[in-house]
Every structure is written in C-alpha cells, then in structure tokens.
N, C-alpha and C positions, 0 to 999 in steps of 0.2 A: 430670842427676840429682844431686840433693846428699845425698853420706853424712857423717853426723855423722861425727865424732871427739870421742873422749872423755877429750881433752884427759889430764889425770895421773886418772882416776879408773882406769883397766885401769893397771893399775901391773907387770902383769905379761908382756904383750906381747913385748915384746924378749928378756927372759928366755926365755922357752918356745917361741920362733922360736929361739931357741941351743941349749938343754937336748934342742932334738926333733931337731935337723940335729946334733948330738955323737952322740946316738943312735942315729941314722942311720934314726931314721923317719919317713917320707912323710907326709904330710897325713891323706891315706884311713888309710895304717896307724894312726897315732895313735887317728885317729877309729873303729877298729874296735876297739883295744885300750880305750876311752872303752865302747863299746858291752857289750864282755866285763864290764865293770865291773858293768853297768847302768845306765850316764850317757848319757843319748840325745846322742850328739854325730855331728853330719856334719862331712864336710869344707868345705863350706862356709860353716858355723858356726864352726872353728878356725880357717880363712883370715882371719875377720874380726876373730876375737878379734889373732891374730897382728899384724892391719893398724889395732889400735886401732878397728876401726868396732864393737864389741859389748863388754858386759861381762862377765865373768866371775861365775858361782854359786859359790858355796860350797862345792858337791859340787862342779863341775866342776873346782878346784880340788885338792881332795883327789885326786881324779882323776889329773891332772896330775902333781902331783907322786908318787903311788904308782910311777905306771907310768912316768916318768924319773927316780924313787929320787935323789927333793932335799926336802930342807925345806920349807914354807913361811917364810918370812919376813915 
C-alpha cells in the first residue's frame, strides 16, 4: 500500500510529536482534548499528521497549539 508523504508542506509534525510527549499525552488523550475543543480529531488522524502522511487545518492547529500552550510559528 502506498502512503504519501507530504514532503515539507506539514511543517509541523515533529514539533507536535515533542510538544505532546513533554506533555505527557497519549495520542487518544490529545485526540479527546481535540474533541472537547470541538475539533473532530481521532487518534488516528493525529498518528498520521505526527508520521507526515496528512495535513494539517487551521483549526486543527489552533487546536494544537491551545491545548499544549505554544505559539504558532
């Protein structure tokens, strides 16, 4: 099976696989605090973004960064 990669367009992948494990939350947790927000996020979904195979929304984003209290850059 071939999954893209998306090459430098998720520019933020590596970051947010660090930001969530400093954290110290799990995939699922992420993804339920994603959900509290109202951002439909699975674990799933964050595993991929994590693995560069998916892109990143705008809200998911904001998302992100609320609930690990960082910046956007």
């Amino acid at each position: 099976m071939y999954v893209r990669k998306y090459d430098n367009t998720n520019r933020i992948h590596k970051n947010l696989l660090r930001y969530r494990k400093q954290a110290g939350l799990s995939q699922r947790a992420m993804s339920a605090e994603m959900m509290k927000l109202g951002i439909p996020m699975y674990q799933q979904m964050l595993g991929k973004i994590e693995r560069n195979e998916r892109r990143v929304l705008d809200e998911e984003l904001q998302g992100f960064c609320r609930i690990l209290h960082v910046e956007p850059e």
